[in-house]
N, CA, C and O atoms as CSV, one atom per row, in Angstrom:
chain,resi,resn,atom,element,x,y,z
A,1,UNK,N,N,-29.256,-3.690,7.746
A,1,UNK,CA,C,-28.276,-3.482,6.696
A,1,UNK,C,C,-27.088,-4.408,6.924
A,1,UNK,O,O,-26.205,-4.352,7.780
A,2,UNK,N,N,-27.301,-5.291,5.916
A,2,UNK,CA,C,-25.466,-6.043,6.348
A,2,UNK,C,C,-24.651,-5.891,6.076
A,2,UNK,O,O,-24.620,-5.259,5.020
A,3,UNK,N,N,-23.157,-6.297,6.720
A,3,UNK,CA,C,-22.229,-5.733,7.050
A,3,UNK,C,C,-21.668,-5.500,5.351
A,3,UNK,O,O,-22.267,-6.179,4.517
A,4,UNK,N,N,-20.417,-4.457,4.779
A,4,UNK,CA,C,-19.842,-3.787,3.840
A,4,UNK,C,C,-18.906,-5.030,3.469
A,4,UNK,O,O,-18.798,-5.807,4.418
A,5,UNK,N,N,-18.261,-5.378,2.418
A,5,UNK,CA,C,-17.152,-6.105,2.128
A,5,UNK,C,C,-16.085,-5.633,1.752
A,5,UNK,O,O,-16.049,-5.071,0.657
A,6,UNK,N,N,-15.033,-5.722,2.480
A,6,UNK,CA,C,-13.311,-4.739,1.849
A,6,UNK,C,C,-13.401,-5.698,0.428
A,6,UNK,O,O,-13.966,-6.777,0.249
A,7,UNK,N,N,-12.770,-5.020,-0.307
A,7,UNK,CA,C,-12.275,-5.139,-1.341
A,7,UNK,C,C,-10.530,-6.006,-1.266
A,7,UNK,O,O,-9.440,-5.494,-1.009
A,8,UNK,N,N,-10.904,-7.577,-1.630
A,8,UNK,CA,C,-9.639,-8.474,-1.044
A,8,UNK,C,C,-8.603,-7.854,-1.307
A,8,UNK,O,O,-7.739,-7.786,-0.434
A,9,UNK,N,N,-8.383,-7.189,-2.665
A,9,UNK,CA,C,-7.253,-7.099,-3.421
A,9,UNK,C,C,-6.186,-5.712,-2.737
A,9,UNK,O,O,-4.984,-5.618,-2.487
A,10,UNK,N,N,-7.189,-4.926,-2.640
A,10,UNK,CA,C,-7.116,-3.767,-1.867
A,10,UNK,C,C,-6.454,-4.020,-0.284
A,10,UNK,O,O,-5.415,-3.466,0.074
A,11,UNK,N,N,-7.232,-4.937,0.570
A,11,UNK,CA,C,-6.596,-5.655,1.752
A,11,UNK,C,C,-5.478,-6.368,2.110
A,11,UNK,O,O,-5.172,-6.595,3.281
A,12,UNK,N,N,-4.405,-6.993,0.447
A,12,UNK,CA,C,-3.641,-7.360,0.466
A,12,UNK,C,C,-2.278,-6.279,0.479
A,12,UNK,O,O,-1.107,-6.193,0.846
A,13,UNK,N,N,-3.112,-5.718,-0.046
A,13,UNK,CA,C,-1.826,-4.381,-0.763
A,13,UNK,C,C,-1.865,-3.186,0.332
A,13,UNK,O,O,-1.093,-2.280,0.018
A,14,UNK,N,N,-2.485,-2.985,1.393
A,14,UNK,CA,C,-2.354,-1.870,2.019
A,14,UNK,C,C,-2.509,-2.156,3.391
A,14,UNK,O,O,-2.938,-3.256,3.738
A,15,UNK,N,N,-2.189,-1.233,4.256
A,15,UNK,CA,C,-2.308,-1.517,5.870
A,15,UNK,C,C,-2.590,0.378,5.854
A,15,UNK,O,O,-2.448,1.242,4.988
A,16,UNK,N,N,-3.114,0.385,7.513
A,16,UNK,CA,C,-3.454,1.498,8.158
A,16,UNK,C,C,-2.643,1.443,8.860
A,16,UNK,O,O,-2.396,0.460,9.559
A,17,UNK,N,N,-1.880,2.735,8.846
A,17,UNK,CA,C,-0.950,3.140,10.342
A,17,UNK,C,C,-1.721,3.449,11.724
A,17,UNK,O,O,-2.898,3.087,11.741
A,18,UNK,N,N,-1.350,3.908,12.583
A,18,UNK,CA,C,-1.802,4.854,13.632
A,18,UNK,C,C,-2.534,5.562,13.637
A,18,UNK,O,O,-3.678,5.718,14.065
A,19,UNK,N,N,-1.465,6.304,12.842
A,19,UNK,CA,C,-2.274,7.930,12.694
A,19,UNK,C,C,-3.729,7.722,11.617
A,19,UNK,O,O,-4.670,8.506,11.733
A,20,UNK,N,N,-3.748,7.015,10.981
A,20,UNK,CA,C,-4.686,6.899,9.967
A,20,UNK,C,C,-4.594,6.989,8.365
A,20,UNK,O,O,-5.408,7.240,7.476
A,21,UNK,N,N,-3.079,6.632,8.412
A,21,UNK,CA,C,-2.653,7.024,6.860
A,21,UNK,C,C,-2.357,5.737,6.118
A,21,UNK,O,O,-2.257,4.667,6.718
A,22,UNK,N,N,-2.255,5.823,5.143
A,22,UNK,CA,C,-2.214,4.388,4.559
A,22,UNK,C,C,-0.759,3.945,3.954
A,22,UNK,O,O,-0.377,4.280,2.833
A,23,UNK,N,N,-0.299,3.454,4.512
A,23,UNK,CA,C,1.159,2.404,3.945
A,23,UNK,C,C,0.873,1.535,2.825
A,23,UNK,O,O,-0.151,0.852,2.816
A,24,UNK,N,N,1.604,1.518,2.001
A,24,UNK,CA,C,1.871,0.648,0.405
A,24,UNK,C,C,3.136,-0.283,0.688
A,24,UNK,O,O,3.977,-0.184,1.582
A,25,UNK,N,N,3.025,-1.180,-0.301
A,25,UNK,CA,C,4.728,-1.125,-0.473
A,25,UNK,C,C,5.015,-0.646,-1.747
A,25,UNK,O,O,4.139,-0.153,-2.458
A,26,UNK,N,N,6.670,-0.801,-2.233
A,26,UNK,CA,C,6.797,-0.152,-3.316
A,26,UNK,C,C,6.950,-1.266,-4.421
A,26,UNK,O,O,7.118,-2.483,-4.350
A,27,UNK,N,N,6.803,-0.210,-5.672
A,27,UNK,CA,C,6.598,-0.635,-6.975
A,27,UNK,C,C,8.257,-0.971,-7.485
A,27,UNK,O,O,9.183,-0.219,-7.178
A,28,UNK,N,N,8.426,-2.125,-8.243
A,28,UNK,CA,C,9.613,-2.361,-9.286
A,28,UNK,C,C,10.687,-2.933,-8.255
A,28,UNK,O,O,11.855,-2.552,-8.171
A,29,UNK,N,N,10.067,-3.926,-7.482
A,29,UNK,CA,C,10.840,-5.335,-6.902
A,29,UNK,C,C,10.246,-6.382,-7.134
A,29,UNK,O,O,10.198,-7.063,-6.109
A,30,UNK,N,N,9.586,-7.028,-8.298
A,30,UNK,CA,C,9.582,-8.319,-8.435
A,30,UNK,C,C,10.442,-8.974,-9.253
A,30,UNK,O,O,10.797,-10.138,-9.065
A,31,UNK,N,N,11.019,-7.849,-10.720
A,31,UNK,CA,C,11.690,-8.988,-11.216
A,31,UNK,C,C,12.557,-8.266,-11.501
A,31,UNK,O,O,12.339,-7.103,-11.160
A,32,UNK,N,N,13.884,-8.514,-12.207
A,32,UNK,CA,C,14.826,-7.600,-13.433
A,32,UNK,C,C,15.756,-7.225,-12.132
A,32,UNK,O,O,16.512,-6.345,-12.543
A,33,UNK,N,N,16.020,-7.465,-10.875
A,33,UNK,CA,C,17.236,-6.902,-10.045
A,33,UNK,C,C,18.404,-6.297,-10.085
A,33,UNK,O,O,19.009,-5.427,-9.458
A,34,UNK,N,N,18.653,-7.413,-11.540
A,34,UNK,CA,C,20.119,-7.264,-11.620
A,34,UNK,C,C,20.472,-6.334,-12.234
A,34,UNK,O,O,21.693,-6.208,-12.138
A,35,UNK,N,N,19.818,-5.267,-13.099
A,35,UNK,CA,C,20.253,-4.047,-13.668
A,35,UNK,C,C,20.009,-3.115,-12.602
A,35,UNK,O,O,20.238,-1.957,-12.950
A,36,UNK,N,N,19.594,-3.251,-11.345
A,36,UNK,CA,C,19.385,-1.920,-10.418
A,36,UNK,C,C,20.840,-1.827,-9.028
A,36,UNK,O,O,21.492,-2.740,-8.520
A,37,UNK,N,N,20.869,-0.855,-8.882
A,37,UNK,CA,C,21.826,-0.549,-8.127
A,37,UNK,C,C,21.727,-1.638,-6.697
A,37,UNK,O,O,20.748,-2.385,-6.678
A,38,UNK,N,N,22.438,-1.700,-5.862
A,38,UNK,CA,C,22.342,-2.504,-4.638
A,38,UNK,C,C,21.366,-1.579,-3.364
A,38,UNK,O,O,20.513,-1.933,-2.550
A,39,UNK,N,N,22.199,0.141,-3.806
A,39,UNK,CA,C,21.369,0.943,-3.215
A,39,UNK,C,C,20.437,1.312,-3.529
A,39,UNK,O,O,19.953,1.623,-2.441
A,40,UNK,N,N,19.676,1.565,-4.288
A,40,UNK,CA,C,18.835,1.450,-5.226
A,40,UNK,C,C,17.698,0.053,-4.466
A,40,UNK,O,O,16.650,0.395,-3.919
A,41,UNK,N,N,18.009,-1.124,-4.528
A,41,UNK,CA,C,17.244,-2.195,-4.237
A,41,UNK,C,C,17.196,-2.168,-2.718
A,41,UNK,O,O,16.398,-2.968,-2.229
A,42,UNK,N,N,18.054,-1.229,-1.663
A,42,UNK,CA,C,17.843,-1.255,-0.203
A,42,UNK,C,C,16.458,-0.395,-0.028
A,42,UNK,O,O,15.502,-0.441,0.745
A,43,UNK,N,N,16.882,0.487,-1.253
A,43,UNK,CA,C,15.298,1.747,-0.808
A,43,UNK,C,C,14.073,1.002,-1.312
A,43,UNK,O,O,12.940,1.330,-0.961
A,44,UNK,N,N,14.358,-0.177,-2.282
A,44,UNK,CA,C,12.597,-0.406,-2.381
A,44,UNK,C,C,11.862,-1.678,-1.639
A,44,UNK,O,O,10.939,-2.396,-2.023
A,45,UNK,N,N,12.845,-1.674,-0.097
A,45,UNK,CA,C,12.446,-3.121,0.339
A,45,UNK,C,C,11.536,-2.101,1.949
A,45,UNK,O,O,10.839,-2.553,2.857
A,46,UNK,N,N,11.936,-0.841,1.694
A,46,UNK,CA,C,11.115,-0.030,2.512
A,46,UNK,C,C,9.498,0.107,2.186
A,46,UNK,O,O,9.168,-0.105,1.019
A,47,UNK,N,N,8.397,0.472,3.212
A,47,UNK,CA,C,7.397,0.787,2.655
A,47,UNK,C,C,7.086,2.204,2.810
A,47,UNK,O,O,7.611,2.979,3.609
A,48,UNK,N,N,5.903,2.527,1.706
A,48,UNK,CA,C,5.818,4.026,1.371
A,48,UNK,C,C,4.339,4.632,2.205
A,48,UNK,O,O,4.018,3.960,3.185
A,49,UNK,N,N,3.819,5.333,2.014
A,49,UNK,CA,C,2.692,6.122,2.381
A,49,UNK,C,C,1.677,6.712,1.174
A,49,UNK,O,O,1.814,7.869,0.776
A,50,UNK,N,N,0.855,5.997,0.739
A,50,UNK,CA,C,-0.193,6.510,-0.378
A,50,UNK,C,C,-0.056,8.069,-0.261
A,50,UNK,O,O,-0.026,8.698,0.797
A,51,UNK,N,N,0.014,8.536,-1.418
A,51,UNK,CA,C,-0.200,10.320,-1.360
A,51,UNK,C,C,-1.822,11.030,-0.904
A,51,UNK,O,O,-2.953,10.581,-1.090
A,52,UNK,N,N,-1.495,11.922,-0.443
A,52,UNK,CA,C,-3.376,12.161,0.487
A,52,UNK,C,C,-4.331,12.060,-0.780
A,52,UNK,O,O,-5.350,11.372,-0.833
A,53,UNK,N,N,-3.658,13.128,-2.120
A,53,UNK,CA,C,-4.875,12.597,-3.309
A,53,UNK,C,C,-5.407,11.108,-3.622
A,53,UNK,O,O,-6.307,11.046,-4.460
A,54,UNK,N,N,-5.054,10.158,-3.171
A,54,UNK,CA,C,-5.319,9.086,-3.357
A,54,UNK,C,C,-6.003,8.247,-2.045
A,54,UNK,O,O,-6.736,7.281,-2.252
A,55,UNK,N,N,-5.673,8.737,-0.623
A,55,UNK,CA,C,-6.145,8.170,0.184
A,55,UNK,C,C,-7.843,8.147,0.019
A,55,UNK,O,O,-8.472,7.164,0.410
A,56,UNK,N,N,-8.460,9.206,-0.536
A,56,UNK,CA,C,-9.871,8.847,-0.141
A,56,UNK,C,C,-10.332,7.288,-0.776
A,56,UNK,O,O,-10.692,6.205,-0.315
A,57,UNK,N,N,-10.045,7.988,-2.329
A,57,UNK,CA,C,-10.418,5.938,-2.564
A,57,UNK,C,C,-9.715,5.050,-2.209
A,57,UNK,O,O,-10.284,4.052,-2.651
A,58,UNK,N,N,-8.634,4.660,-1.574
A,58,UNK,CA,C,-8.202,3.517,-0.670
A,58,UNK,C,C,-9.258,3.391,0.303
A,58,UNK,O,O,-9.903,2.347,0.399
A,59,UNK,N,N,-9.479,4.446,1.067
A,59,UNK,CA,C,-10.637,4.087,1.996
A,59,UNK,C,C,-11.683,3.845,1.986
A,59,UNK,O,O,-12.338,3.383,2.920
A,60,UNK,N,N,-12.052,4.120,0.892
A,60,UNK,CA,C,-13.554,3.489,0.176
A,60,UNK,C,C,-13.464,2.572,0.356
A,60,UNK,O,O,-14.342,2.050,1.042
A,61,UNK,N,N,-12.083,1.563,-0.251
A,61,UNK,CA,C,-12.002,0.259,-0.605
A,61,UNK,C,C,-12.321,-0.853,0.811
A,61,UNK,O,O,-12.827,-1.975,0.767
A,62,UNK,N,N,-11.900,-0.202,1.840
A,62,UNK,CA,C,-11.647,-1.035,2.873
A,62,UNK,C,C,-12.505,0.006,4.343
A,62,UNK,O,O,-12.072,1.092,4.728
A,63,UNK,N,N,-13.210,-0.395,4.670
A,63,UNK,CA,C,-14.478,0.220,4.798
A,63,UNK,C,C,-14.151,0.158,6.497
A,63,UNK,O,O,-14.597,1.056,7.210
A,64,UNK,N,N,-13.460,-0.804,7.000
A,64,UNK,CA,C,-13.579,-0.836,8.429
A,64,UNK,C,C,-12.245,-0.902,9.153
A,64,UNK,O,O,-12.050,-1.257,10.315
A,65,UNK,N,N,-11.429,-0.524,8.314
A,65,UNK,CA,C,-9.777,-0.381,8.677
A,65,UNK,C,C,-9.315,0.883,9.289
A,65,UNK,O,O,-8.217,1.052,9.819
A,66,UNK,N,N,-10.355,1.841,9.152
A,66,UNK,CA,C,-9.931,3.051,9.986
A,66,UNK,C,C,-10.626,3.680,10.825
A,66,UNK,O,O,-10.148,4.642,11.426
């Protein structure tokens, strides 16, 4: 049986922590800045944690990351 292929797109956009949970980054920093707060733009340069309803198909996607 040969080996599974991650899904590229999927591989760009996500990482595995430690524990086994999946990190994102966040949504609504590419364009339009200048109408958002300063604080506002400090919180979305943080990254987030996929919600557990969603982790199973992330992990589908990427088959050997965890």
């Amino acid at each position: 049986m040969p080996k599974m292929k991650s899904k590229r797109a999927a591989a760009k956009r996500f990482r595995a922590t430690g524990a086994g949970r999946i990190r994102r980054g966040t949504a609504g920093k590419s364009h339009l800045m200048t109408g958002k707060s300063a604080n506002r733009l400090r919180g979305l340069r943080k990254n987030r944690m996929v919600s557990p309803a969603d982790e199973k198909r992330i992990k589908e996607l990427l088959p050997y990351s965890f």
